[in-house]
C-alpha positions in Angstrom: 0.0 0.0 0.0 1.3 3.4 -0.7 1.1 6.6 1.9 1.9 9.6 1.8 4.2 10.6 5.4 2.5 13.3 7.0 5.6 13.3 9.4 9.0 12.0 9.8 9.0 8.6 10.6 12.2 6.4 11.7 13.7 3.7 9.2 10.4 4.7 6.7 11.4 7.8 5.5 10.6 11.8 5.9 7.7 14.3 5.7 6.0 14.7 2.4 7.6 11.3 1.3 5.7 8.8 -0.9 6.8 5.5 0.3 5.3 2.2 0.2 4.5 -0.3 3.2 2.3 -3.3 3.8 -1.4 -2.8 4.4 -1.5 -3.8 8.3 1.3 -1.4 9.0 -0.2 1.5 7.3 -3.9 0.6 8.7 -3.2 -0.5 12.1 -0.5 2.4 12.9 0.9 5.2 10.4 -2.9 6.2 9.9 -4.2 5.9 13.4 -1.2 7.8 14.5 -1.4 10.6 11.9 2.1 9.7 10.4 0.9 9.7 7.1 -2.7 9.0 5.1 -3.8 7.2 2.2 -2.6 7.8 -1.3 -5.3 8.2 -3.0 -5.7 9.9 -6.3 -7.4 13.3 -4.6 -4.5 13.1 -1.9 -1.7 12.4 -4.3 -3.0 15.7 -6.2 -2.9 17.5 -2.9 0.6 16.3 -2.3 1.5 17.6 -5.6 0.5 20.7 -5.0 2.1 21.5 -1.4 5.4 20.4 -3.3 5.1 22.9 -5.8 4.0 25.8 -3.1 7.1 24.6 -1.0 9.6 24.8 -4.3 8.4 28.4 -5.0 8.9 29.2 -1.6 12.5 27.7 -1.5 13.1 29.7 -4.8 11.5 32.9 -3.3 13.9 32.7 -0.1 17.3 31.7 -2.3 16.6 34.7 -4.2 16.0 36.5 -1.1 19.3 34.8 0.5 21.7 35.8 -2.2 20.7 38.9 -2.3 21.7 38.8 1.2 25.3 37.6 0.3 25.7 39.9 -2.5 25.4 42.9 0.1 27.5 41.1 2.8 30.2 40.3 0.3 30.0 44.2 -1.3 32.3 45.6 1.2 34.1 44.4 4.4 32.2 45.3 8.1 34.0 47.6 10.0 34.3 46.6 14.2 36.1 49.1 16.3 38.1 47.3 19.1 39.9 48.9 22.1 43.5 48.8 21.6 47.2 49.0 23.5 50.0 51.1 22.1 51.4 47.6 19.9 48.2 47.5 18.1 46.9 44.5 20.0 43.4 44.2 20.9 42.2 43.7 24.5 39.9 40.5 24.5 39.2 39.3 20.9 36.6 39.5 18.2 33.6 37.3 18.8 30.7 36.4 17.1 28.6 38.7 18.6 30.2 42.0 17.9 30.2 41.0 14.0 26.6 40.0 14.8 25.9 43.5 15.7 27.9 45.4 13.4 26.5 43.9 9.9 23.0 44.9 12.0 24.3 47.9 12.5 26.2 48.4 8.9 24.2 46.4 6.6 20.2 46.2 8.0 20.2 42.3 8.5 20.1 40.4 11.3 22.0 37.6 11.6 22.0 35.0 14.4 25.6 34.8 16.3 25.5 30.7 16.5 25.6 31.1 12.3 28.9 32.7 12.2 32.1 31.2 12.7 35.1 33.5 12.7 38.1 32.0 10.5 40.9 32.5 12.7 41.5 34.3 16.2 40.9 37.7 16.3 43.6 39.7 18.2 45.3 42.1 15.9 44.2 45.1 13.6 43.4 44.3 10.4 41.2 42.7 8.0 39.9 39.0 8.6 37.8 36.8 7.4 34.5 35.1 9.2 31.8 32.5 7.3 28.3 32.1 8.0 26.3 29.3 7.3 23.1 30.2 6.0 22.2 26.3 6.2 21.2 23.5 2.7 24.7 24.0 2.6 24.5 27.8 1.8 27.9 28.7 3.4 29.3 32.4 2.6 32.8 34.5 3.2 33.0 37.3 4.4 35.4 40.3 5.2 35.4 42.1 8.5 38.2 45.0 9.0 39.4 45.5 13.1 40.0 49.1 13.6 41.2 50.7 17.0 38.8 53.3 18.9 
């Protein structure tokens, strides 16, 4: 009998899946326990349809991302840092500063778990940073240290 998985479901597969099992399984527990329903000609049409609303939505919010990236990757943030008299920084860069620069800088918020700085920030200068944007969506960017 074929279903269509209303949820994810261990070892079967995961949400929005069409996926085959025997009868008893599919009548005496994935449809009892809303894990999935029949596939049935109106329901496969249904299904049909929420995949192409979710694929314009996925296309609506990659456009959306990269348009993101392109103004991230236009110019480098600027964070201003206390320095000593060698050009060191007390403390280091972190996450959140960047966080709240390209906020401050660029008009987009950005979580601070997203963003993984390259290599420790401790000196003037320009470094680098990535953030993860997730579906493997992974950008670059430049971030310049300047003293206050």
């Amino acid at each position: 009998m074929q279903v269509i998985l209303i949820q994810d479901v261990d070892n079967l597969g995961g949400r929005n899946e069409l996926v085959t099992v025997k009868n008893g399984y599919a009548r005496n527990f994935l449809i009892p326990q809303k894990f999935a329903i029949e596939a049935s000609p109106s329901n496969l049409k249904q299904h049909e349809e929420r995949l192409k609303v979710q694929s314009k939505k996925e296309a609506a919010m990659l456009a959306e991302l990269n348009k993101v990236i392109d103004v991230l990757k236009a110019s480098p943030v600027t964070i201003g840092a206390k320095t000593g008299t060698s050009g060191k920084i007390f403390g280091s860069v972190t996450a959140l500063q960047i966080t709240k620069a390209i906020r401050d800088q660029k008009g987009y918020e950005i979580d601070r778990r997203r963003i993984t700085i390259v290599d420790e920030v401790k000196e003037l200068g320009t470094h680098k940073a990535s953030i993860d944007f997730g579906n493997g969506n992974v950008v670059e960017i430049d971030f310049e240290v300047v003293g206050e």
